[in-house]
N, C-alpha and C positions, 0 to 999 in steps of 0.2 A: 866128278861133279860138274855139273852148266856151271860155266862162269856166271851164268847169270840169280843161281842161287844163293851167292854174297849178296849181292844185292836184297833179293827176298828177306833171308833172312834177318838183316840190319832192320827193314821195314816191317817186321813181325815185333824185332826186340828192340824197337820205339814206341810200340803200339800202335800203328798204321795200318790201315786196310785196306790200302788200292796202291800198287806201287805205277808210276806212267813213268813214260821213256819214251824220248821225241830227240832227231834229230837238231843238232845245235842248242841243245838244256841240258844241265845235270839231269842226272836222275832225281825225281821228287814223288815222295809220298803223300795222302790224305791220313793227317794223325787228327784225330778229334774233332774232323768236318774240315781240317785244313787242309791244302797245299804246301808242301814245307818237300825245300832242297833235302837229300839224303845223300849227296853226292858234291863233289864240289868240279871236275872235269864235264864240260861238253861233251855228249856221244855227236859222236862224227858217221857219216852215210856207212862207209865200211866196218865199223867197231856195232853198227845195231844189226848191223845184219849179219856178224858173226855171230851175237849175244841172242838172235833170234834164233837162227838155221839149226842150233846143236839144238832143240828144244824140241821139233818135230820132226816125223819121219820124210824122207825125202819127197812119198807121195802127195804127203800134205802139204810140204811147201811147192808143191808144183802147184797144188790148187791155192792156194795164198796169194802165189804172183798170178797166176788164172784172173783171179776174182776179185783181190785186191781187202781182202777180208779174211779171218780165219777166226772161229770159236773151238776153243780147247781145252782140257784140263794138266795141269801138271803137276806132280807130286816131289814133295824134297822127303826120302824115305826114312820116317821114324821122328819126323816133325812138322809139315804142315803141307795141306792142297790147297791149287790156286787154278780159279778161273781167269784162265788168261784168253786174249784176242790181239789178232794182229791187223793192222789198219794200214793205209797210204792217207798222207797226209800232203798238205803242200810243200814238207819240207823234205817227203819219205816217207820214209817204215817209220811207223810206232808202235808200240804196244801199253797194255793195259795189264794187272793182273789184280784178282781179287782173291783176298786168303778164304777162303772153305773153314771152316771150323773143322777142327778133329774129329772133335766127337759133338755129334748130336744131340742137341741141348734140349728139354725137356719143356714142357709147357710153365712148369715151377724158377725153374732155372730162366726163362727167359720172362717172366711176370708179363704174359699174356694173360688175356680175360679171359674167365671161365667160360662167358659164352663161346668163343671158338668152339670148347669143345664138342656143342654143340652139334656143330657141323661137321663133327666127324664120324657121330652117331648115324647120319642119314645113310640108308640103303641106295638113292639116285638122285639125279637133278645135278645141278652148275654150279659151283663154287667157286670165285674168283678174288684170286688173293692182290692185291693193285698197291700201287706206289711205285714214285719216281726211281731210276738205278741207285741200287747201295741204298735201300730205305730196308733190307732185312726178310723179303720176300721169300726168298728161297729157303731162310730160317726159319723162317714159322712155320712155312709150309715142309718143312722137315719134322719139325715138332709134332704137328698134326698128324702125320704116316708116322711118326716114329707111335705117337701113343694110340691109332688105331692096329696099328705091330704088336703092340706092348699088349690091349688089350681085347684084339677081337681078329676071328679068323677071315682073311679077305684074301683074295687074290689080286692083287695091285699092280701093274705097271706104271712104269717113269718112263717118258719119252723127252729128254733132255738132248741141249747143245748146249755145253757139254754135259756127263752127268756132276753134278755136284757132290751128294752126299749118296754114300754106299752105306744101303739100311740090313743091318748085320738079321740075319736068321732068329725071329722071335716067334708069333703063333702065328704071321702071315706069310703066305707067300709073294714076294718082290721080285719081277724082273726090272732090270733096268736096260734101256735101250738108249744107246746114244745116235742121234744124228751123225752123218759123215763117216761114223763107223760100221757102226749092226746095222744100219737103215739111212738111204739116199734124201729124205725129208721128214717135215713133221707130218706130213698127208700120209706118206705111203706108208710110214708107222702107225699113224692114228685107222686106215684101212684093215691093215693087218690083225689090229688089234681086237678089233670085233668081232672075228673069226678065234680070238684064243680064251674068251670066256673070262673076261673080268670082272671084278666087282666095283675095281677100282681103276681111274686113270689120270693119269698126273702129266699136264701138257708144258713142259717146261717155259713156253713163252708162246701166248696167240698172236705170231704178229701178221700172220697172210692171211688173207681171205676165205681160203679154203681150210685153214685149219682152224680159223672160230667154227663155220659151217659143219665140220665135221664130228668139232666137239661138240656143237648143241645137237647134232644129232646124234649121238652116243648118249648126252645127258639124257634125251627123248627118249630112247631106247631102254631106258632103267638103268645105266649105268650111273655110279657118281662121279664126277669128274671135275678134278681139281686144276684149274688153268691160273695166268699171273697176264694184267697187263699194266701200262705203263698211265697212270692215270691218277689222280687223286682221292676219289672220295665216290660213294656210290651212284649217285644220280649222271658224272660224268663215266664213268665205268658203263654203265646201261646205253649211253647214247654211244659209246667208245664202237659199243658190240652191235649196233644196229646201222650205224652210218656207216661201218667198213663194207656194208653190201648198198649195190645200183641203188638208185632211189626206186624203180618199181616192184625191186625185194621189199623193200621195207616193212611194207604190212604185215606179210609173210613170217618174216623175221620176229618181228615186235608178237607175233602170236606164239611162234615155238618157244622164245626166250622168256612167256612171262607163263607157258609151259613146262618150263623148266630149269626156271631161277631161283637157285635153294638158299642163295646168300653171298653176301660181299665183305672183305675183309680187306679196307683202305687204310696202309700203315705209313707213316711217317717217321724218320729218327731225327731228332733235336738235340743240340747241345745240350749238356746234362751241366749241373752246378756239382763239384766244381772242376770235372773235367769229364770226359765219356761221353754217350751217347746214351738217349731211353727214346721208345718205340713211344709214338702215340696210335690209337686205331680210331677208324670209323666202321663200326658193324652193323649191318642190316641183315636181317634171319628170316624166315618165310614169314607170312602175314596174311591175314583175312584177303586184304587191299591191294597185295602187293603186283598179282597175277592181273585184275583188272586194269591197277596201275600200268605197269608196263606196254599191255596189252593195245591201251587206248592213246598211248603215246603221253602221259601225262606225268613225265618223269620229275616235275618241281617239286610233285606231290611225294616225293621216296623221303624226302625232309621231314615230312610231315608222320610218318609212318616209322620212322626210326625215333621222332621224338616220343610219339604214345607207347613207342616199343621199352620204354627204357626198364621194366619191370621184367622184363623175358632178357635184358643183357644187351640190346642193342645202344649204341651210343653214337653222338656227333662225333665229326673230327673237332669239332669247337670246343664240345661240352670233355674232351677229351684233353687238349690241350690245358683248358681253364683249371680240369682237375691236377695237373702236372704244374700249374703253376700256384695255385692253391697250397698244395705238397712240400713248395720250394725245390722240387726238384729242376726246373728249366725257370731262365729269363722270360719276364714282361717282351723285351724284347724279341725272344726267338718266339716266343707267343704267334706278338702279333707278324710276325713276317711267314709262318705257319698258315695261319689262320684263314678261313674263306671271309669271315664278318669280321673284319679287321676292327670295326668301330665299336665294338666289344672287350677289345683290350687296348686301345688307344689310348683311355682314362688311365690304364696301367702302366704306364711307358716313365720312363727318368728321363728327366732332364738332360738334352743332349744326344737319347737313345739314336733318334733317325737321323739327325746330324751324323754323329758318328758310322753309320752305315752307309749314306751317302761319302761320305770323305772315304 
């Protein structure tokens, strides 16, 4: 067993979901949105780089010290997967690792909006699942392939770094391709892919340029294609995927994307009362509006367009949180530090609230 699976495992059975490891720090886990020690020794330059090295294969750590980066998965056998990444930092090596759920949670299981499901009905077009790291992205969007699996026959690939979740043999066909192993990038995977007849594709992360470019062109092509970027809330999602090209792409761009934008799914996790986490969404779904909206560059207006939508299932991140605090299930406070219209729950704040968050 890795020496480094005590550790995991401690950070599982705290309830933690991100274990970090840094040169001159204990080991410290995120339990319930925090940083909390798990450890009470400093790792020292030689003890992270033993705790590292036994983790990958020697070719991988050639490319590690190469590049100064590594995305991976790891498995402790018969209890739990972890997305881990290896960094240089100012002080050294460090790492990161995030637990994978076991098993694949269900749309029920995770009280996602019915509208999602929506969007797993559609034959093609762009679906982009958004939120900051550790907001639950990769979960949902497991959800979503788990219950287009569950219920309808596709042919799907996953082109992941790392793969995450391995979706067990139901009425769909899944391959999964991982970066750095089956395939040299997300381009030359997303290439490949068009030649193997899918119905479905699932781009684990758009972060380069070429592989937004290539997912909206597969979107165009009739495929439906399920990507994640790092963004908040739908209207900045839309400029996310238009500014990553030259400014004399742009027009260009803004026409195949409002060609082929099926919907947006902007998730948020909040401190839950009286301990946990709960997801808030913002969901935008096709629209009379939405094609000329994008088209003509007039993305203030998507606000506008998810609020008449609210009868089809679409929702603010606002009107989203407001309802989570309605509920009592989240603070006034996490509200408003959520929130894009802060001066909407401002009136809702105790006495003290932003003090204490300052201090």
């Amino acid at each position: 067993m890795a020496e480094i699976d005590t550790l995991l495992r401690t950070m599982v059975e705290k309830g933690g979901s991100d274990l970090h490891l840094m040169v001159g720090q204990p080991p410290k886990a995120r339990i319930s949105g925090s940083i909390i020690p798990i450890g009470s020794q400093p790792l020292n330059p030689a003890g992270m780089e033993a705790l590292l090295k036994e983790l990958v294969p020697e070719r991988r750590w050639k490319d590690f010290l190469e590049r100064g980066d590594l995305d991976f998965a790891h498995e402790i056998p018969g209890f739990a997967r972890f997305r881990g990444n290896f960094l240089y930092n100012h002080w050294g090596q460090a790492a990161v690792f995030r637990q994978i759920p076991a098993k694949i949670l269900s749309f029920e299981q995770l009280n996602l909006p019915e509208a999602i499901k929506k969007l797993c009905h559609l034959n093609e077009g762009l679906v982009v699942v958004t939120g900051p790291t550790g907001s639950g992205k990769s979960t949902t969007l497991a959800a979503m392939i788990d219950y287009i699996n569950t219920n309808m026959s596709r042919h799907i690939i996953t082109i992941e770094e790392p793969i995450e979740f391995v979706h067990p043999v139901k009425k769909s066909v899944i391959i999964h391709r991982e970066v750095g192993e089956h395939t040299a990038t997300f381009e030359a995977a997303l290439k490949s892919a068009m030649r193997h007849d899918p119905d479905i594709l699932l781009v684990g992360e758009m972060r380069e340029l070429e592989t937004i470019k290539l997912a909206l062109s597969c979107a165009s092509m009739g495929m439906l294609v399920f990507g994640t970027l790092h963004t908040n809330n739908a209207p900045k999602t839309v400029d996310r995927i238009i500014n990553a090209f030259p400014a004399d792409q742009q027009n260009q761009v803004r026409v195949m994307l409002a060609g082929c934008l099926a919907g947006i799914v902007a998730q948020l996790l909040c401190k839950k009362i009286p301990k946990g986490r709960v997801a808030v969404h913002e969901i935008l779904l096709q629209h009379e509006s939405l094609a000329n909206t994008v088209r003509t560059g007039q993305i203030a207006n998507i606000r506008q367009i998810i609020e008449s939508g609210g009868t089809d299932g679409m929702i603010l991140m606002d009107t989203s949180l407001m309802n989570r605090l309605k509920e009592g299930t989240i603070e006034p406070k996490e509200a408003y530090f959520k929130a894009a219209n802060k001066a909407l729950f401002a009136p809702l704040l105790k006495p003290g609230d932003l003090d204490a968050e300052v201090l």
